[in-house]
PyMOL CGO cylinders between C-alpha atoms (Angstrom):
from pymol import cmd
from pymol.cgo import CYLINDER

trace = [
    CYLINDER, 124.49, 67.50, 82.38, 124.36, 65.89, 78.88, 0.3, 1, 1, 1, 1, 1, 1,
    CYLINDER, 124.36, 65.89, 78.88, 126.07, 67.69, 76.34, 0.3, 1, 1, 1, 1, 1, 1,
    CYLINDER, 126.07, 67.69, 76.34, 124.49, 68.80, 73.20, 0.3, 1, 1, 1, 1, 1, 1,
    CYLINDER, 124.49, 68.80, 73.20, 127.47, 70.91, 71.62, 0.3, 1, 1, 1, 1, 1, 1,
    CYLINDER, 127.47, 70.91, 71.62, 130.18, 72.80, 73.03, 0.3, 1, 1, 1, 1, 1, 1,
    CYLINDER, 130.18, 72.80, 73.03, 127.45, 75.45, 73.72, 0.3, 1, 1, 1, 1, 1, 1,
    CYLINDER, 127.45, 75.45, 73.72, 124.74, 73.62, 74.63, 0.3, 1, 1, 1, 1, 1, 1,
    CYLINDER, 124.74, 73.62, 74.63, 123.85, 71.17, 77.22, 0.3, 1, 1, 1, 1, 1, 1,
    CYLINDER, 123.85, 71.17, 77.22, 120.26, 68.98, 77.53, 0.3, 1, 1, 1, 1, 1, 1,
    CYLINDER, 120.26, 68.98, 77.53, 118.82, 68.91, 81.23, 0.3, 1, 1, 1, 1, 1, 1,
    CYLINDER, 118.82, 68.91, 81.23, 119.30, 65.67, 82.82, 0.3, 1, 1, 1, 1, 1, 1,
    CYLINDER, 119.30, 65.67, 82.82, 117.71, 66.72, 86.78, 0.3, 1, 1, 1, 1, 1, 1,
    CYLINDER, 117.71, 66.72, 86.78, 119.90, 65.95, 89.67, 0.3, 1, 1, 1, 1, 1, 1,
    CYLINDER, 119.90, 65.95, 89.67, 121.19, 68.66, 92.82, 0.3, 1, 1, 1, 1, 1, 1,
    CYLINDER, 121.19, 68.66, 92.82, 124.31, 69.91, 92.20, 0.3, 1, 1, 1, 1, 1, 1,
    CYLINDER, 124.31, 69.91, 92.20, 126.39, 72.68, 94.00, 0.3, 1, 1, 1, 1, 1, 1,
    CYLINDER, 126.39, 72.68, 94.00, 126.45, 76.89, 93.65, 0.3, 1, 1, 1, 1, 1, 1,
    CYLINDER, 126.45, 76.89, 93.65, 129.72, 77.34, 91.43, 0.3, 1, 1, 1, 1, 1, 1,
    CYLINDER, 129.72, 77.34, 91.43, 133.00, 78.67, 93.14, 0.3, 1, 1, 1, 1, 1, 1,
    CYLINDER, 133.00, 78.67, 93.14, 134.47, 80.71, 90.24, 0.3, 1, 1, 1, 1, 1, 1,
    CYLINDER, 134.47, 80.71, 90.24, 133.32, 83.10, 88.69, 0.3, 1, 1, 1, 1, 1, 1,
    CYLINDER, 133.32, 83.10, 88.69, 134.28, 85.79, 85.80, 0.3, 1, 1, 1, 1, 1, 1,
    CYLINDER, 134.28, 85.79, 85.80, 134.35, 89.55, 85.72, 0.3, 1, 1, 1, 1, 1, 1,
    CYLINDER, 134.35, 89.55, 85.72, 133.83, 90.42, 89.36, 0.3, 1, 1, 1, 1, 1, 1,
    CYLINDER, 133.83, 90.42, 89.36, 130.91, 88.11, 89.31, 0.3, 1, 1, 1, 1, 1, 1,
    CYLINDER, 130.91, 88.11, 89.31, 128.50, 88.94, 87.29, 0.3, 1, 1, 1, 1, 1, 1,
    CYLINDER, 128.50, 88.94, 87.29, 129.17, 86.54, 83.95, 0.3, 1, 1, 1, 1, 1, 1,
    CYLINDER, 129.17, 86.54, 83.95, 129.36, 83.08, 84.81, 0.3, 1, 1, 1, 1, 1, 1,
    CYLINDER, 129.36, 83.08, 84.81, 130.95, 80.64, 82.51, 0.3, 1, 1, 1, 1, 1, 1,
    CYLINDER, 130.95, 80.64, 82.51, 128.65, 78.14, 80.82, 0.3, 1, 1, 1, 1, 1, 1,
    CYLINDER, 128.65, 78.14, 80.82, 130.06, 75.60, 82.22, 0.3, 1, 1, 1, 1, 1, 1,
    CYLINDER, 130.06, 75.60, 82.22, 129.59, 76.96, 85.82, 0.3, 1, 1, 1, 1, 1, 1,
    CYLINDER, 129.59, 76.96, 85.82, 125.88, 77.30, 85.27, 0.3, 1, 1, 1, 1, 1, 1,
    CYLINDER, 125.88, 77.30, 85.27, 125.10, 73.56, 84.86, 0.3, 1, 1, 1, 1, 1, 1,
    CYLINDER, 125.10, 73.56, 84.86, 124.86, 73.16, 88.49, 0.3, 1, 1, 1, 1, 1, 1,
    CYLINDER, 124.86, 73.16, 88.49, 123.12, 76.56, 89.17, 0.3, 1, 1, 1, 1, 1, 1,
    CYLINDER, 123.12, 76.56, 89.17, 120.06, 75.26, 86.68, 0.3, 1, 1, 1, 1, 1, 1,
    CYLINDER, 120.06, 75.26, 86.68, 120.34, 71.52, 88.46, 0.3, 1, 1, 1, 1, 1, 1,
    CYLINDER, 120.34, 71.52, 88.46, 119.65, 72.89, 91.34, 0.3, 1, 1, 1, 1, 1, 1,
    CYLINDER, 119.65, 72.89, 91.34, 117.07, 75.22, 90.13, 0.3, 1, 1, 1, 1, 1, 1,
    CYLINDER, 117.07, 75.22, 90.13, 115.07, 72.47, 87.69, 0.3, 1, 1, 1, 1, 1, 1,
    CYLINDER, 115.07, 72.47, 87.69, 114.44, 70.67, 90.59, 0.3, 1, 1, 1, 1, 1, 1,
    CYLINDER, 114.44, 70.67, 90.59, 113.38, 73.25, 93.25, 0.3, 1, 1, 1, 1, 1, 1,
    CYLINDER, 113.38, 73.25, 93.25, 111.41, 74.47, 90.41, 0.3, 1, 1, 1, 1, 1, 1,
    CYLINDER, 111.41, 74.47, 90.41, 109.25, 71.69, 89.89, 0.3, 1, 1, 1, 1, 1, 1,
    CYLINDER, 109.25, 71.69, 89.89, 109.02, 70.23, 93.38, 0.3, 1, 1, 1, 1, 1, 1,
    CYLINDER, 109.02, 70.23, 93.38, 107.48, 74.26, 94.18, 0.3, 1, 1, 1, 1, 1, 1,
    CYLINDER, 107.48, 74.26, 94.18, 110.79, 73.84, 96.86, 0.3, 1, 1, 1, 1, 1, 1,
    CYLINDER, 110.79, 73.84, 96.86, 111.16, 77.66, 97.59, 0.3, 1, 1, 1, 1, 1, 1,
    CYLINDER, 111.16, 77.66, 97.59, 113.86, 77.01, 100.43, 0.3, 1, 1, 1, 1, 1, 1,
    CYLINDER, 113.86, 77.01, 100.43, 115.67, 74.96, 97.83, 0.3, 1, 1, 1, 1, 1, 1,
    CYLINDER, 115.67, 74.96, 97.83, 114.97, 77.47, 94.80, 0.3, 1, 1, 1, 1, 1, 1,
    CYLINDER, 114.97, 77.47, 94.80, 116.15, 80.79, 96.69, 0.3, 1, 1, 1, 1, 1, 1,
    CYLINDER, 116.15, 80.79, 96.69, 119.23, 78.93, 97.52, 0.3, 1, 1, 1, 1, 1, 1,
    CYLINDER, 119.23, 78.93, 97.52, 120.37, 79.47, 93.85, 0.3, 1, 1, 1, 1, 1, 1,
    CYLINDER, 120.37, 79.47, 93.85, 118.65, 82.70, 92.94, 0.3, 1, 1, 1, 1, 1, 1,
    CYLINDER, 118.65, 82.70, 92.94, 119.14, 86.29, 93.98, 0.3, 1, 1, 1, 1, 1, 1,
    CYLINDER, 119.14, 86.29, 93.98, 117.35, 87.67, 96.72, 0.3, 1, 1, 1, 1, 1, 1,
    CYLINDER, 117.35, 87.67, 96.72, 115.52, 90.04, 94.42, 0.3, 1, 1, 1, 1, 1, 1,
    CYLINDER, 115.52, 90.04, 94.42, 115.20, 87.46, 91.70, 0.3, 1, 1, 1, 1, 1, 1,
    CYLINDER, 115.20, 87.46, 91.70, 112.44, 88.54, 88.91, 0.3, 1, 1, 1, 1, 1, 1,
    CYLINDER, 112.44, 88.54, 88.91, 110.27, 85.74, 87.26, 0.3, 1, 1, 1, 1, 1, 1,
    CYLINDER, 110.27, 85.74, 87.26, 108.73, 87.26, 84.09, 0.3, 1, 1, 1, 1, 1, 1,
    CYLINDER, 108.73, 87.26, 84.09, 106.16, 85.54, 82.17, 0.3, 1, 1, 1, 1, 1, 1,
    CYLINDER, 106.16, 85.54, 82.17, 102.60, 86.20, 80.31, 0.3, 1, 1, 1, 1, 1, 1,
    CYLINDER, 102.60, 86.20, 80.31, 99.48, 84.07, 81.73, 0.3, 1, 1, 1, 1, 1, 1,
    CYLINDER, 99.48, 84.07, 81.73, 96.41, 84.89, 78.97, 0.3, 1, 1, 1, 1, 1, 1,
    CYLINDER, 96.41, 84.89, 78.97, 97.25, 88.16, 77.97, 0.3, 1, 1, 1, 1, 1, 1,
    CYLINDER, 97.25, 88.16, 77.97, 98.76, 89.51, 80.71, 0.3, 1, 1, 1, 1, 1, 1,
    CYLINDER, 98.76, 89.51, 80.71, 102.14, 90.28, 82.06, 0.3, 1, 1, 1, 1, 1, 1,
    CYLINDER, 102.14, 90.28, 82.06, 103.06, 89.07, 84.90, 0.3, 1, 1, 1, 1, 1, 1,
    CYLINDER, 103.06, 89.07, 84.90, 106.63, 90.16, 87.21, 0.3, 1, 1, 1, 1, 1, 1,
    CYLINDER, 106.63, 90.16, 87.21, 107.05, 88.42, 90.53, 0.3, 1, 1, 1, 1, 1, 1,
    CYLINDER, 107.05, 88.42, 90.53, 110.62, 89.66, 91.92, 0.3, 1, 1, 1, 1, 1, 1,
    CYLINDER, 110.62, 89.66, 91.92, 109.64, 88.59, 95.27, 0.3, 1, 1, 1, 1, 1, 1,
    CYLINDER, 109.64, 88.59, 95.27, 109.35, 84.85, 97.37, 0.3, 1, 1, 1, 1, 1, 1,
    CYLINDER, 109.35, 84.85, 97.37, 105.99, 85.33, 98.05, 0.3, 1, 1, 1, 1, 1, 1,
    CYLINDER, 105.99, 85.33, 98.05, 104.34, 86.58, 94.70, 0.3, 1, 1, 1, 1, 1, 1,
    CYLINDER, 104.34, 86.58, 94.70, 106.42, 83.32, 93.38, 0.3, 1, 1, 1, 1, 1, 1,
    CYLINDER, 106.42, 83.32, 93.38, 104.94, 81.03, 95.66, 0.3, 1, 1, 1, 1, 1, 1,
    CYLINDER, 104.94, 81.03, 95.66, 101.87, 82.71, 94.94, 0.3, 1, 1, 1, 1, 1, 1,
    CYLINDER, 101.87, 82.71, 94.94, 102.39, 82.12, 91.21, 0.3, 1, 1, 1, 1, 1, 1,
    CYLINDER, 102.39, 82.12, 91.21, 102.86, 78.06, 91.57, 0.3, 1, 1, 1, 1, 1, 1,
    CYLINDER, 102.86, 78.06, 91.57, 99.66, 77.99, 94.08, 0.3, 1, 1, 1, 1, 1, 1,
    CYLINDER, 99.66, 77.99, 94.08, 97.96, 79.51, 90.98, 0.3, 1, 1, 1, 1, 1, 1,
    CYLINDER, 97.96, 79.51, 90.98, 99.22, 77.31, 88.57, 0.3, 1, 1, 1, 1, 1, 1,
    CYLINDER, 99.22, 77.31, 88.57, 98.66, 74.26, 90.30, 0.3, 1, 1, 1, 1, 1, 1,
    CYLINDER, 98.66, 74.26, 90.30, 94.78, 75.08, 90.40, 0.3, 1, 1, 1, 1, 1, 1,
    CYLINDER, 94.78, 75.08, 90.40, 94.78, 75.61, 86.31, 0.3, 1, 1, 1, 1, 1, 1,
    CYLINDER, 94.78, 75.61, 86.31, 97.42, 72.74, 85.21, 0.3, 1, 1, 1, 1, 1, 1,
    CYLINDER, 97.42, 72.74, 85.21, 98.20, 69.38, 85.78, 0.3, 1, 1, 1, 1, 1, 1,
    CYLINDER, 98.20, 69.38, 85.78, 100.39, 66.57, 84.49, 0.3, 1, 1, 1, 1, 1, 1,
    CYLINDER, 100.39, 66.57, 84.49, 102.85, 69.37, 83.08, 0.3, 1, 1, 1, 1, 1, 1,
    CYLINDER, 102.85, 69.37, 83.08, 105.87, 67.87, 81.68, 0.3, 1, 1, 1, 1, 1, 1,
    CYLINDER, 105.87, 67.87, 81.68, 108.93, 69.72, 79.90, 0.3, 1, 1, 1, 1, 1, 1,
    CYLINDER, 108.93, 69.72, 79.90, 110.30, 67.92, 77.10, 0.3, 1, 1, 1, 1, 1, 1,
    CYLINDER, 110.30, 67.92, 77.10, 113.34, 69.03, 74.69, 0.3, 1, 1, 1, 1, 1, 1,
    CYLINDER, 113.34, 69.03, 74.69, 114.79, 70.65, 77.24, 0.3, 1, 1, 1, 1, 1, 1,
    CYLINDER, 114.79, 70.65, 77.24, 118.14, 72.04, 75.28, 0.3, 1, 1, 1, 1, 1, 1,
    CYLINDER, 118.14, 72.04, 75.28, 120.26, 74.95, 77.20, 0.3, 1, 1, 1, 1, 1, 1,
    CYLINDER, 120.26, 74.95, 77.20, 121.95, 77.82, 74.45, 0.3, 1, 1, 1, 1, 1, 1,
    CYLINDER, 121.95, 77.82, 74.45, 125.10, 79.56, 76.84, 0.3, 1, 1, 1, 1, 1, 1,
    CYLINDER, 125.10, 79.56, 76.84, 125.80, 83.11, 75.56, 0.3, 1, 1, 1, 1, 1, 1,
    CYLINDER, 125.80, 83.11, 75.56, 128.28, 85.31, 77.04, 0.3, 1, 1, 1, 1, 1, 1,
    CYLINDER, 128.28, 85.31, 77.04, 125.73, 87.31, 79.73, 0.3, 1, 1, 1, 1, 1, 1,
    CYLINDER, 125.73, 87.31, 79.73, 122.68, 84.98, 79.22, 0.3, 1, 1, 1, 1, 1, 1,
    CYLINDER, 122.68, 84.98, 79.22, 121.24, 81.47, 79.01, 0.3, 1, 1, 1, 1, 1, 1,
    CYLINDER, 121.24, 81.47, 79.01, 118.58, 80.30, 76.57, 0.3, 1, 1, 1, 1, 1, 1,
    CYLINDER, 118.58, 80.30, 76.57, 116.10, 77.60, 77.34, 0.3, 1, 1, 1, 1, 1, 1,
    CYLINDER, 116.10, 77.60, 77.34, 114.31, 76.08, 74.56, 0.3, 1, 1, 1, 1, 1, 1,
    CYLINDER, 114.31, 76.08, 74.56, 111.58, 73.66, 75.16, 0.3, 1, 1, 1, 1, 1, 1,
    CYLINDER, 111.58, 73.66, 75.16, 108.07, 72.22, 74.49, 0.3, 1, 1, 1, 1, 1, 1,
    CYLINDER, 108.07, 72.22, 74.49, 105.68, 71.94, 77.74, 0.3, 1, 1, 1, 1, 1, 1,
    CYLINDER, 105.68, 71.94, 77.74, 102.52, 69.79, 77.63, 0.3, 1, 1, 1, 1, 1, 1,
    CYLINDER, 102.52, 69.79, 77.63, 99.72, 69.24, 80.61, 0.3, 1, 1, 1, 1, 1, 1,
    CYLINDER, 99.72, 69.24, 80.61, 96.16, 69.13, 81.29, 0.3, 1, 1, 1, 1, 1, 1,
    CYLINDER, 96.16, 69.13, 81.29, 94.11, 72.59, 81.63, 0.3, 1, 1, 1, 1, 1, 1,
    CYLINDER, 94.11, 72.59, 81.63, 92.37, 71.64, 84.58, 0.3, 1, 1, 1, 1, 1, 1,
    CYLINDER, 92.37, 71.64, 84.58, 89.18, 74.11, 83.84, 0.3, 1, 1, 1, 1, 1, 1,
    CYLINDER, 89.18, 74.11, 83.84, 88.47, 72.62, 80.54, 0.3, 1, 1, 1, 1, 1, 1,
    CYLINDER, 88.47, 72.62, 80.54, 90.10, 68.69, 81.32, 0.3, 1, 1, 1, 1, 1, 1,
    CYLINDER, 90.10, 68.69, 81.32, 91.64, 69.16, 77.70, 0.3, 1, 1, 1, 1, 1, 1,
    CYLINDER, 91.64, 69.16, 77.70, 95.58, 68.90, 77.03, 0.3, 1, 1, 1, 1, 1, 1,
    CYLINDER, 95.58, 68.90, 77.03, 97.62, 71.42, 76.12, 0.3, 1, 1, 1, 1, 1, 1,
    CYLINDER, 97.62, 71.42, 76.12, 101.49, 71.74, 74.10, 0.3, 1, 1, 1, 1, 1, 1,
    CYLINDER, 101.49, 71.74, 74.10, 103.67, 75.46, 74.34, 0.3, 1, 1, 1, 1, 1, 1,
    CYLINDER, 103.67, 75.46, 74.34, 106.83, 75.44, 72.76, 0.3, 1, 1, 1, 1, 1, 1,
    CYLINDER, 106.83, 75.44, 72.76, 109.12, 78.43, 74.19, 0.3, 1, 1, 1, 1, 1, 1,
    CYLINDER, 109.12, 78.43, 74.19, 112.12, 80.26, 75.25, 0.3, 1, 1, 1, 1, 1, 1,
    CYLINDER, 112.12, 80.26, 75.25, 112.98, 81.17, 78.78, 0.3, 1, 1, 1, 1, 1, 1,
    CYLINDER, 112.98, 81.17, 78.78, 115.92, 83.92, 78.93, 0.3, 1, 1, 1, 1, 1, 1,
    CYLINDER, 115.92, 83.92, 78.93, 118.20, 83.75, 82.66, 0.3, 1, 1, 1, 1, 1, 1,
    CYLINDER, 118.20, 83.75, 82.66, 120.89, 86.22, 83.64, 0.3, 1, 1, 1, 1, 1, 1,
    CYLINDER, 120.89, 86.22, 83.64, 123.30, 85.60, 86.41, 0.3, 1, 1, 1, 1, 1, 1,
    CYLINDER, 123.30, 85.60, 86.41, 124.40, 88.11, 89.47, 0.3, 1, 1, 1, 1, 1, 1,
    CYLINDER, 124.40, 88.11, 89.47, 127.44, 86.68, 91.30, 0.3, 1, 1, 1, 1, 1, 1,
    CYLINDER, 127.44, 86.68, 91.30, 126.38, 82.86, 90.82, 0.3, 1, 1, 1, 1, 1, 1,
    CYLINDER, 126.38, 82.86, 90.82, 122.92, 83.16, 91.30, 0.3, 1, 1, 1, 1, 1, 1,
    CYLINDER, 122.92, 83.16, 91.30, 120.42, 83.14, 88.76, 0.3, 1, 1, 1, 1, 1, 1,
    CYLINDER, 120.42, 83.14, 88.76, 119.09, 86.62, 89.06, 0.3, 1, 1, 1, 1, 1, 1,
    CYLINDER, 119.09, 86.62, 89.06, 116.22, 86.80, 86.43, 0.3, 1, 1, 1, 1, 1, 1,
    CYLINDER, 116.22, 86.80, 86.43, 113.88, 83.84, 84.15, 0.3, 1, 1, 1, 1, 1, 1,
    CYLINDER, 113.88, 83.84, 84.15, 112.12, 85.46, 81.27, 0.3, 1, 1, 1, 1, 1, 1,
    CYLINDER, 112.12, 85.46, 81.27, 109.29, 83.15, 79.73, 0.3, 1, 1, 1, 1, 1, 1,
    CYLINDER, 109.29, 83.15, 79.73, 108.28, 83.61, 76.05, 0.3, 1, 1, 1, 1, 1, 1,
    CYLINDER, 108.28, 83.61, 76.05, 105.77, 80.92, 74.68, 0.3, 1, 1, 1, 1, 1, 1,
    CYLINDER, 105.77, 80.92, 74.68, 103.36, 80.02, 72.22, 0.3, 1, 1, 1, 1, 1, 1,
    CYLINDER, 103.36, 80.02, 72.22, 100.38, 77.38, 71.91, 0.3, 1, 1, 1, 1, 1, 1,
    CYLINDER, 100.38, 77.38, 71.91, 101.07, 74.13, 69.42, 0.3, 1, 1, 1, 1, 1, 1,
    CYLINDER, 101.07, 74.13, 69.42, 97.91, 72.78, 68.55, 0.3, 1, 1, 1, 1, 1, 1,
    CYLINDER, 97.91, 72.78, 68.55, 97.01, 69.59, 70.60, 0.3, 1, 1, 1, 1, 1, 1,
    CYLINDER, 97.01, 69.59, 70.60, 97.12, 66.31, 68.42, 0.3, 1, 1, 1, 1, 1, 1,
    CYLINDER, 97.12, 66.31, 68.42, 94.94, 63.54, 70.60, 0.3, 1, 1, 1, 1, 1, 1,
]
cmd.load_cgo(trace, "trace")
């Protein structure tokens, strides 16, 4: 992983390994132990790898994220895989871009601008957002999603 500061890091995608170490019994992970932890992730993320994504996230893992106006909380395997069958029917061509990891103490900060293709109306679309991930004994136990529209410049 690329390093944008001491405390942050830009996502560069390749597989990397569950950390070893960890600090206070487990819970808090140091930044630089979550590097591989989000490798891994990234890319069982966005292959819709669920085998490869529960690997590095807790068993009762909760996703958190609002679709239109309303809330959604998947904290189980199946309402996630439910949740990518979805979006694959309403988006395509969805890239993240800016990628930039911000390592606090008991959290880590994604910031990052998404664009794609609504596939009901064809036309593109940009977000620009914050995702918010907490850590249970080397795992990634929770991803919070907060994001906006940018208007669409063809």
């Amino acid at each position: 992983m690329a390093q944008g500061s001491a405390d942050t890091a830009v996502l560069e995608p390749s597989l990397g390994a569950a950390p070893s170490s960890y600090e206070d019994g487990g819970v808090t992970m140091q930044p630089d132990d979550r590097d591989p932890v989000f490798k891994a992730f990234a890319r069982a993320f966005f292959k819709k790898d669920l085998d490869a994504m529960y690997e590095v996230v807790t068993e009762d893992f909760t996703y958190s994220i609002l679709v239109g106006d309303e809330p959604r909380v998947m904290n189980t395997r199946e309402q996630v895989g439910a949740f990518f069958d979805e979006r694959a029917g309403t988006q395509t061509n969805v890239r993240f871009e800016d990628v930039v990891y911000h390592h606090a103490p008991d959290a880590t900060f994604m910031t990052y601008r998404i664009t794609g293709t609504d596939v009901a109306s064809g036309e593109p679309f940009e977000r620009v957002g914050v995702e918010r991930y907490t850590f249970v004994d080397g795992r990634i136990a929770e991803k919070d999603v907060y994001s906006r529209p940018v208007a669409v410049t063809n």
